[in-house]
C-alpha positions as CSV (number, residue, x, y, z in Angstrom):
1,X,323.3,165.4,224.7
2,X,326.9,165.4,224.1
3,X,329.4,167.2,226.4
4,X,330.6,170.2,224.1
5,X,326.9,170.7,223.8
6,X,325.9,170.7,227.3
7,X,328.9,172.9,228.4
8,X,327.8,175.3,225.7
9,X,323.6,175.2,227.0
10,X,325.2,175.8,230.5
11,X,327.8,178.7,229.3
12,X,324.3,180.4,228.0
13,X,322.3,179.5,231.1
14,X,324.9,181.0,233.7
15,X,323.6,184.6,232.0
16,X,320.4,183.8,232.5
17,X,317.9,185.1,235.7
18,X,315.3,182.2,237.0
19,X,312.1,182.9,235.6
20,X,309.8,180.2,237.5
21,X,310.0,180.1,241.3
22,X,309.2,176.9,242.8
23,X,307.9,177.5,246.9
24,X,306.4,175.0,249.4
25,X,303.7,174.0,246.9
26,X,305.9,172.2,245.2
27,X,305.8,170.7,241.5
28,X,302.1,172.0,240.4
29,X,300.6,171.2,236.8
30,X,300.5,175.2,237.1
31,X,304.2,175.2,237.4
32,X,304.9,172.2,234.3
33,X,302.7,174.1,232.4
34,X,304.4,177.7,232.2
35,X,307.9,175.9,232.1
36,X,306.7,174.3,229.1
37,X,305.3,177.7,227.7
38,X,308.5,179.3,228.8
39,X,310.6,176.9,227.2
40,X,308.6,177.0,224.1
41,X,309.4,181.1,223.3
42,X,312.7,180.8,225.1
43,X,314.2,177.3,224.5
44,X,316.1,177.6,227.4
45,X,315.2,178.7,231.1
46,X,316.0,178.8,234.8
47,X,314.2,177.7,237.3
48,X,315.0,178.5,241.1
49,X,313.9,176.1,244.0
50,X,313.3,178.2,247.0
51,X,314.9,177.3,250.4
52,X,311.0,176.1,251.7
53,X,310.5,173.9,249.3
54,X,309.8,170.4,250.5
55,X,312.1,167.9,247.8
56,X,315.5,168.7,246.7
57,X,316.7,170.0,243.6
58,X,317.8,167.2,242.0
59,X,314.3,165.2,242.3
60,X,312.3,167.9,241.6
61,X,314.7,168.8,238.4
62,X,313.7,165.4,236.9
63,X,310.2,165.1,238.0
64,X,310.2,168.7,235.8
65,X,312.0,167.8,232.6
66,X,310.0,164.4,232.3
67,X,306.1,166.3,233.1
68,X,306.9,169.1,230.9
69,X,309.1,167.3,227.9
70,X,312.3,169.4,228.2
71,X,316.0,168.2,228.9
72,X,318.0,168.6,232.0
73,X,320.8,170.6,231.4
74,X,322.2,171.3,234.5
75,X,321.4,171.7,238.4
76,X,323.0,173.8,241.0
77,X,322.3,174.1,244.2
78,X,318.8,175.8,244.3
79,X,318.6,176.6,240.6
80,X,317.8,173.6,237.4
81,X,318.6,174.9,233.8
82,X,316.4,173.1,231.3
83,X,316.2,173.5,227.6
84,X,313.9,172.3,224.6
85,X,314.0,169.0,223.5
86,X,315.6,170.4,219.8
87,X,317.5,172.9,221.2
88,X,319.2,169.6,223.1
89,X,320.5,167.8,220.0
């Protein structure tokens, strides 16, 4: 993903609410699988870590984009912005 493009996904993102709360149970197949359902009407969706979560952001951000086949677009502090793969290029 080029950079106009990212800055442009992000610009769109920062509107955005989180729609998928991740809590202490962590990265479930649950959770990959309504990211990738979200992602799929929506193309692009925020996804909020909260505080008593046990990994970071920026590992569970990755672990995400790679289970459900999306794209990083951006992470920030508690909240990871990912799009669809077509929406990315």
């Amino acid at each position: 993903m080029d950079k106009k493009k990212k800055r442009e996904l992000i610009g769109r993102g920062s509107d955005l609410k989180p729609t998928i709360h991740i809590g202490k149970e962590g990265l479930t197949e649950g959770v990959v699988e309504e990211v990738r359902a979200q992602v799929k009407r929506a193309k692009l969706i925020k996804v909020r870590l909260l505080p008593n979560a046990e990994m970071k952001a920026q590992e569970v951000a990755s672990q995400l984009a790679e289970r459900s086949g999306t794209v990083l677009v951006d992470v920030r502090g508690f909240t990871i912005l990912l799009c669809d793969v077509r929406s990315a290029s």
